[in-house]
C-alpha positions as a LaTeX table, in Angstrom:
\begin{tabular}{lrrr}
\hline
Residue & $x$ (\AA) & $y$ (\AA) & $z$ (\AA) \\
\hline
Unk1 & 120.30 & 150.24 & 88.43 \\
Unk2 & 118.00 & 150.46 & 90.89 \\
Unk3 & 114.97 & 151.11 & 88.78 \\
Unk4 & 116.19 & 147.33 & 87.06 \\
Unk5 & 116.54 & 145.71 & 90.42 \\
Unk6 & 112.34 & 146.81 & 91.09 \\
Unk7 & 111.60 & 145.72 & 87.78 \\
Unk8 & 113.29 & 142.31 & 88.16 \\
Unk9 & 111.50 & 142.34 & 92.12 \\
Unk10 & 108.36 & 142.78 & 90.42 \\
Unk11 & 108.61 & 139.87 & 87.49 \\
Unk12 & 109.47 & 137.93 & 90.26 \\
Unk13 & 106.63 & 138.02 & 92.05 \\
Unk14 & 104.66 & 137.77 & 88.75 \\
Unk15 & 105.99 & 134.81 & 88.02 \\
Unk16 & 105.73 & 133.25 & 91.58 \\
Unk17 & 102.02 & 134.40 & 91.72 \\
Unk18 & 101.81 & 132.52 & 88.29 \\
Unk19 & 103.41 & 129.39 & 89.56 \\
Unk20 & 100.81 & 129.24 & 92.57 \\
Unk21 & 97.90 & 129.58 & 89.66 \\
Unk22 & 99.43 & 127.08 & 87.49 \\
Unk23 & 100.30 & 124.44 & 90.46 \\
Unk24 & 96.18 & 125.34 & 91.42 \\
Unk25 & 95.44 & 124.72 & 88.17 \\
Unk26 & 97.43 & 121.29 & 87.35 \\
Unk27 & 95.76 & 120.00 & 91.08 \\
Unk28 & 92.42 & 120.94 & 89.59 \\
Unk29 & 92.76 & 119.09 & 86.59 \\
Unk30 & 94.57 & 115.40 & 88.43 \\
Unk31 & 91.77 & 115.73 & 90.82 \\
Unk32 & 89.54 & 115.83 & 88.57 \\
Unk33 & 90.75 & 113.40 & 86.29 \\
Unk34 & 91.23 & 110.66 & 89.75 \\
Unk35 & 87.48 & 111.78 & 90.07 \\
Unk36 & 86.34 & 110.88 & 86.65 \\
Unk37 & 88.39 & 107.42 & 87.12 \\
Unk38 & 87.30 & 106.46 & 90.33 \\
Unk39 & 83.40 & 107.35 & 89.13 \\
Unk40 & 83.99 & 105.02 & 86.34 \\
Unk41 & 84.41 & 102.57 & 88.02 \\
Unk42 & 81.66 & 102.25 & 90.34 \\
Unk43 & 79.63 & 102.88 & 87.35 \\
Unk44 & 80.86 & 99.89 & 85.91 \\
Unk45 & 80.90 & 97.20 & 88.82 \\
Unk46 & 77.76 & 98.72 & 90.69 \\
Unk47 & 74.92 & 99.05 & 87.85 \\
Unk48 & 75.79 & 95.56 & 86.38 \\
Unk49 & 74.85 & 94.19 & 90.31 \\
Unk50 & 72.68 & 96.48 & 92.96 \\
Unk51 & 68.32 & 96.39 & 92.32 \\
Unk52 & 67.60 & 99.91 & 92.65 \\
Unk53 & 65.07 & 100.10 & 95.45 \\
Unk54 & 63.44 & 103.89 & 96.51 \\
Unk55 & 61.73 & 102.15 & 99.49 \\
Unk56 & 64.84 & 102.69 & 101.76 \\
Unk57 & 64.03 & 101.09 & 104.76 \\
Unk58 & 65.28 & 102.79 & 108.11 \\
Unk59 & 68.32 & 102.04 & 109.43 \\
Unk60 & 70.13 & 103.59 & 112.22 \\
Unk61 & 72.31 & 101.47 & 114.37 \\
Unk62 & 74.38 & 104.22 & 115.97 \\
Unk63 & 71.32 & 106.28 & 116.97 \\
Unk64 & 72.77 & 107.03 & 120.58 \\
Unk65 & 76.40 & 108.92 & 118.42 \\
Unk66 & 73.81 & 110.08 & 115.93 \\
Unk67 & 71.39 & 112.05 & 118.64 \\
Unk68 & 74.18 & 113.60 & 119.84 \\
Unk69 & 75.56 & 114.99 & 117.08 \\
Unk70 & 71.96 & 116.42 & 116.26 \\
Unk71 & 72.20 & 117.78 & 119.63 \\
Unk72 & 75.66 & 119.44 & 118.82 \\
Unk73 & 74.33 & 120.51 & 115.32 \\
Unk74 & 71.11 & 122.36 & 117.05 \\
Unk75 & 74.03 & 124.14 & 119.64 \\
Unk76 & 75.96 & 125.55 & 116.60 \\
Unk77 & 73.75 & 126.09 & 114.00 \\
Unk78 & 71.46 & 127.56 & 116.33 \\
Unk79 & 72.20 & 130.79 & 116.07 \\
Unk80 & 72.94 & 130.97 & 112.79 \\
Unk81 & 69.24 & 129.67 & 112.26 \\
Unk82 & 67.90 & 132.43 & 114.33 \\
Unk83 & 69.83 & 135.34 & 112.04 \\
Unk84 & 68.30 & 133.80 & 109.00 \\
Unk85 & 64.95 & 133.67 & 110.34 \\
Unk86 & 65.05 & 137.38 & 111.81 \\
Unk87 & 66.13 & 138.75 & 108.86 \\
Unk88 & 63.25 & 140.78 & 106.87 \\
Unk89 & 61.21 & 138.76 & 104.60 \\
Unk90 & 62.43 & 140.55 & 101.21 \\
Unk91 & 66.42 & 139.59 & 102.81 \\
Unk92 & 65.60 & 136.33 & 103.63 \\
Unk93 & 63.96 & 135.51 & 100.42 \\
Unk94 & 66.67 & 136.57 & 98.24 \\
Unk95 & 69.18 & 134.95 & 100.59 \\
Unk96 & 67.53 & 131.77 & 99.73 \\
Unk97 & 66.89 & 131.86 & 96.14 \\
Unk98 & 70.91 & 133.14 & 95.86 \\
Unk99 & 71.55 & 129.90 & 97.89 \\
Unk100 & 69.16 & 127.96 & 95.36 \\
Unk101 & 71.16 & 129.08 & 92.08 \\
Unk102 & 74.82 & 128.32 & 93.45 \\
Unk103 & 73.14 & 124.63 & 93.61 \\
Unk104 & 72.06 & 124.61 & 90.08 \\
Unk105 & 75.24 & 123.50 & 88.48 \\
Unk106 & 75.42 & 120.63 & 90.75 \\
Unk107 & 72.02 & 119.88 & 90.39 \\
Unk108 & 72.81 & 119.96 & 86.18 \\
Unk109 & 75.95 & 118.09 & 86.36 \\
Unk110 & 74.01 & 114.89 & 88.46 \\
Unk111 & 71.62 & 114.98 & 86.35 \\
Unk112 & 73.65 & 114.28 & 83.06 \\
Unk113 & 75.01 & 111.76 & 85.30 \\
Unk114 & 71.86 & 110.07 & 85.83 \\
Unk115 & 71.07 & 110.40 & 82.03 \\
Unk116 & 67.66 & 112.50 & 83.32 \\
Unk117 & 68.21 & 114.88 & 80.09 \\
Unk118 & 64.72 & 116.24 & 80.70 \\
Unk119 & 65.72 & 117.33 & 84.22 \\
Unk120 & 69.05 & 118.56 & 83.14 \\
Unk121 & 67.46 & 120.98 & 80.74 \\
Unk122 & 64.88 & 122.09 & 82.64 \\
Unk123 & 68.09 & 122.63 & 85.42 \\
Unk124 & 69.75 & 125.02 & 82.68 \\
Unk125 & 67.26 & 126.73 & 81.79 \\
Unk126 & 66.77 & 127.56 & 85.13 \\
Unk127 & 70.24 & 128.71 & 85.78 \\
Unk128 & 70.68 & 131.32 & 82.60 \\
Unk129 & 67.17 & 132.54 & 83.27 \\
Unk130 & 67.67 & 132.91 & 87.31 \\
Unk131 & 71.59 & 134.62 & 87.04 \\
Unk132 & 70.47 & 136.70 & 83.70 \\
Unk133 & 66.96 & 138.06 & 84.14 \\
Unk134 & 67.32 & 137.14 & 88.39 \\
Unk135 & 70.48 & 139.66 & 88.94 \\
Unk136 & 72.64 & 136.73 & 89.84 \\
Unk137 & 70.62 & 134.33 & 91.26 \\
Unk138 & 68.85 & 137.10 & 93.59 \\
Unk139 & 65.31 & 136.62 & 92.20 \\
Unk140 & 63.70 & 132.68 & 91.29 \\
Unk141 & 62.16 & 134.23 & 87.76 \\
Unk142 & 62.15 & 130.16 & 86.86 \\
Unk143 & 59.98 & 129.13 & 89.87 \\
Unk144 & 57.53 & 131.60 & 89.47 \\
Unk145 & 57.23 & 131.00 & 86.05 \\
Unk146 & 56.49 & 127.52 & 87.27 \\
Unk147 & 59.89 & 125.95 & 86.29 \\
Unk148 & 60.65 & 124.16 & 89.97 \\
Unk149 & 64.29 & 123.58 & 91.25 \\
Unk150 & 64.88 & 119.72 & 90.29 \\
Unk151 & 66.80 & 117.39 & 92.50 \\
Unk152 & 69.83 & 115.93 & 91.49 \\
Unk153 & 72.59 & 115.15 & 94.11 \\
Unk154 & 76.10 & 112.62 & 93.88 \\
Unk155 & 73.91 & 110.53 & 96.90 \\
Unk156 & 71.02 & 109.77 & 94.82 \\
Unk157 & 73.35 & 109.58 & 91.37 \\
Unk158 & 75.35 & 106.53 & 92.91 \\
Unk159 & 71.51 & 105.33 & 93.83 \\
Unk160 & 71.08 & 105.32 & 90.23 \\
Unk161 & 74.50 & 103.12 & 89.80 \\
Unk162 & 73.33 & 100.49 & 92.25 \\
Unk163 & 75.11 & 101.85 & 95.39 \\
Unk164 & 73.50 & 100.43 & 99.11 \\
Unk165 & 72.38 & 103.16 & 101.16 \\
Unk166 & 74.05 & 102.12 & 104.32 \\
Unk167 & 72.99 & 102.91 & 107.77 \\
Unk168 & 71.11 & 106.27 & 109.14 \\
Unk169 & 73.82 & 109.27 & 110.07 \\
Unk170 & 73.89 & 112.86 & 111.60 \\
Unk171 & 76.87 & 115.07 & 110.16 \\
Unk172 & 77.98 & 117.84 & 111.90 \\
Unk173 & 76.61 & 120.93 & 109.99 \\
Unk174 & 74.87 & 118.76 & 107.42 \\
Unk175 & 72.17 & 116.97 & 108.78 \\
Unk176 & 71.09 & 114.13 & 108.18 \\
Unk177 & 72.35 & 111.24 & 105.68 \\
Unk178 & 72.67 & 107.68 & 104.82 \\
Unk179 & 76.13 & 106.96 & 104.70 \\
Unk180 & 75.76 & 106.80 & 101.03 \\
Unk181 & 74.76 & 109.96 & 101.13 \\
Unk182 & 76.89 & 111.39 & 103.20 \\
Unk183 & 79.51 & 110.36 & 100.93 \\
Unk184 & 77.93 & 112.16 & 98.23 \\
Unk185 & 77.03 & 114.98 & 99.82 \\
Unk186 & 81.28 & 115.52 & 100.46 \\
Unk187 & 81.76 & 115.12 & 96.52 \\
Unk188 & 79.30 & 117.42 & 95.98 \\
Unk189 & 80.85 & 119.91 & 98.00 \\
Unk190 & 84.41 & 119.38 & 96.81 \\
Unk191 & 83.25 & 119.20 & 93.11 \\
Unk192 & 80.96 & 121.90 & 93.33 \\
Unk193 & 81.59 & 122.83 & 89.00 \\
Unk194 & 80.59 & 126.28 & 89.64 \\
Unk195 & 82.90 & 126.29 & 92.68 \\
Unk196 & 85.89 & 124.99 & 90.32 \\
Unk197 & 85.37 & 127.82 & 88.22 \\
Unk198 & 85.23 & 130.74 & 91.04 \\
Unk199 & 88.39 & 129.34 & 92.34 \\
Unk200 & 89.95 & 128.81 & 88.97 \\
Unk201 & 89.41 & 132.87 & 88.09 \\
Unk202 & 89.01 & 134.26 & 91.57 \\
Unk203 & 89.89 & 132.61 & 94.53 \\
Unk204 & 91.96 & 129.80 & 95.49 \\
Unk205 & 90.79 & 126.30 & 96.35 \\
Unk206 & 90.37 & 126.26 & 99.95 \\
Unk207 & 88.13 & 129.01 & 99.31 \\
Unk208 & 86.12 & 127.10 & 97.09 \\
Unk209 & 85.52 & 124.47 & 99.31 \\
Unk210 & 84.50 & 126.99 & 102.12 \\
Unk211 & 81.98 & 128.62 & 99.86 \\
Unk212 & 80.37 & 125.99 & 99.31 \\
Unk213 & 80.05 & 124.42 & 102.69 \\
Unk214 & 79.18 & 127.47 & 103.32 \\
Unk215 & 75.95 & 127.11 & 101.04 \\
Unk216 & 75.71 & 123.75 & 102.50 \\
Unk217 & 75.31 & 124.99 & 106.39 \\
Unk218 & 73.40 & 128.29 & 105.21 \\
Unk219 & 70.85 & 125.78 & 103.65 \\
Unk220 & 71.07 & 123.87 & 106.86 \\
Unk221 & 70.06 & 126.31 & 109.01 \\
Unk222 & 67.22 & 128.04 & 107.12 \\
Unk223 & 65.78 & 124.35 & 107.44 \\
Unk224 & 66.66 & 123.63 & 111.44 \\
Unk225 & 64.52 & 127.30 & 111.17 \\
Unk226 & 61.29 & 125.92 & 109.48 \\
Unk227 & 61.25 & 122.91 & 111.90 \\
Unk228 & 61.59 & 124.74 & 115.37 \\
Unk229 & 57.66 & 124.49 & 115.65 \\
Unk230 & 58.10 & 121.13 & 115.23 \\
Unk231 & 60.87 & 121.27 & 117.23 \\
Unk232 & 58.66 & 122.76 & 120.44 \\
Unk233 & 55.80 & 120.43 & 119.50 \\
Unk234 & 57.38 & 117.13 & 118.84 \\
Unk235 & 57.65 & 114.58 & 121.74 \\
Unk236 & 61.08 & 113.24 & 119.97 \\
Unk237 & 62.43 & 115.77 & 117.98 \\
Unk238 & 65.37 & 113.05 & 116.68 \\
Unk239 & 62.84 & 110.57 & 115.36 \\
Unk240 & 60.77 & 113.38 & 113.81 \\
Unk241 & 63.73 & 114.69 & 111.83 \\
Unk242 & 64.96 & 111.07 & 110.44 \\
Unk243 & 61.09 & 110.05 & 109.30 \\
Unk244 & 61.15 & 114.04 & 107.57 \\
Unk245 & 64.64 & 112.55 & 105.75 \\
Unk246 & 63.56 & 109.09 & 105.16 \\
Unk247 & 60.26 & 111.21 & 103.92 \\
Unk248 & 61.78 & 113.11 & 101.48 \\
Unk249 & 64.63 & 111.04 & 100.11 \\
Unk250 & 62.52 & 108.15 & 99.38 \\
Unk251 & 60.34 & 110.78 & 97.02 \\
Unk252 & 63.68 & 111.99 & 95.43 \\
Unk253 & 65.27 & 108.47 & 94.77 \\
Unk254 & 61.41 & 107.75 & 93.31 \\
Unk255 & 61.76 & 110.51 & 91.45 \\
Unk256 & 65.21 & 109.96 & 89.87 \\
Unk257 & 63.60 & 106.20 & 88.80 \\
Unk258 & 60.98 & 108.54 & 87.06 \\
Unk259 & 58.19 & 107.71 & 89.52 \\
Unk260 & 55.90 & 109.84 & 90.70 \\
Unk261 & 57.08 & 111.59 & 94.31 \\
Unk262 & 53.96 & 110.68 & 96.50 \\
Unk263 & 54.80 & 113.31 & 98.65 \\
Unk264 & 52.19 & 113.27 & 101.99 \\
Unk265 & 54.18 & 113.30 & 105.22 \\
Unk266 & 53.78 & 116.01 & 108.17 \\
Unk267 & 57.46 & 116.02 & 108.72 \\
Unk268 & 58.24 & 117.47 & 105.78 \\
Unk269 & 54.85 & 119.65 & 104.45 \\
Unk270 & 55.75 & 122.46 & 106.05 \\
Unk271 & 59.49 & 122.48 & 104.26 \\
Unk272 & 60.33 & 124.40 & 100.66 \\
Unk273 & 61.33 & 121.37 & 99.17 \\
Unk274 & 58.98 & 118.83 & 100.53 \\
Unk275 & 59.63 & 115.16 & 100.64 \\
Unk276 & 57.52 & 111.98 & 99.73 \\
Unk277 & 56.70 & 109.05 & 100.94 \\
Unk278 & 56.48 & 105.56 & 99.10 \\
\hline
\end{tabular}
């Protein structure tokens, strides 16, 4: 009787630990499907409307909130910038290029968004060859075979699909945006596809999100790290990091038109994925 009673204790918790998957699962897929709606539609009333202009002019109306959150952003990221920089070259390297694959499905999926086939390929390819032959992701085979990480981002997709760029913003832990950027830089978190499927097999949703924040900040800091000689140097470090972002998005917005990038700015030479100017 009482060996029953541990086998009906234990399909019990089988079941509830099922249930939890299942409701994970059926969240995964509405989401998802809300997603794919709500995308559809701005597809459809923005690209008949919006001129798609790279030249992005600078806006920043709320520079006083926006300095301060820069401010806040240097505070806590700070130290997390320092770890990444002290770390031994061979640990920080493969730090990075593991941050630089986890992006690649993101990168893939924008670009099928933004019909840039070429790009999307070239994306692929660099995924398979970087998690095969790279141990996971640990090693950039691609790049030094001369196959370069392409951009590809929901912010400069809903570019493509006519959305405004809105004014200049700081977010905490991100950095700097437009606010239709900012916007897409949230969906890309959230929808992170290779995110979806970690939390799908392994871990639950929340976790998902974290991890990839989690890329997000890491990716954040190793950047604040490359500018603090600028940072010591520059007059107005603020204005120097918005004309490094207004640099280098107007070179990836050229680039998603199929321009060339025009990249020649000293805000953003010194970075691993320089910038242009128009």
């Amino acid at each position: 009787m009482q060996r029953s009673n541990s086998c009906h204790d234990a399909h019990v918790i089988t079941n509830g630990e099922g249930t939890d998957r299942e409701r994970e699962m059926r969240f995964a897929r509405t989401w998802v499907q809300g997603l794919i709606a709500c995308l559809s539609s701005l597809l459809v009333a923005a690209c008949a409307t919006m001129p798609r202009d790279a030249s992005l002019p600078v806006s920043d109306p709320d520079e006083a909130r926006n300095r301060q959150i820069l401010a806040m952003n240097q505070k806590t990221l700070g130290p997390l910038s320092d770890a990444v920089k002290a770390l031994p070259g061979p640990v920080h390297d493969r730090l990075h290029d593991l941050n630089s694959n986890l992006k690649e499905p993101r990168i893939f999926v924008n670009d099928v968004l933004q019909l840039r086939l070429d790009a999307a390929a070239r994306t692929a390819g660099r995924f398979v060859l970087n998690t095969t032959v790279g141990v996971g992701g640990l090693f950039d085979v691609a790049g030094r075979e001369g196959a370069a990480q392409q951009s590809g981002d929901f912010g400069q997709t809903l570019f493509l699909w006519g959305v405004g760029d809105g004014p200049y913003v700081v977010l905490p832990y991100m950095g700097p945006a437009t606010t239709r950027d900012a916007f897409g830089s949230i969906v890309d978190v959230v929808a992170d596809p290779l995110g979806w499927l970690i939390s799908l097999k392994i871990a639950s949703t929340a976790e998902h999100v974290a991890i990839s924040a989690g890329t997000t900040s890491v990716d954040a800091a190793d950047r604040l790290g490359q500018l603090k000689q600028a940072e010591d140097a520059s007059i107005d470090f603020y204005s120097f990091i918005r004309s490094g972002y207004y640099q280098t998005r107007r070179a990836e917005l050229r680039e998603a038109l199929g321009l060339p990038r025009e990249t020649q700015s000293p805000a953003t030479s010194g970075l691993d994925d320089p910038g242009g100017d128009k």
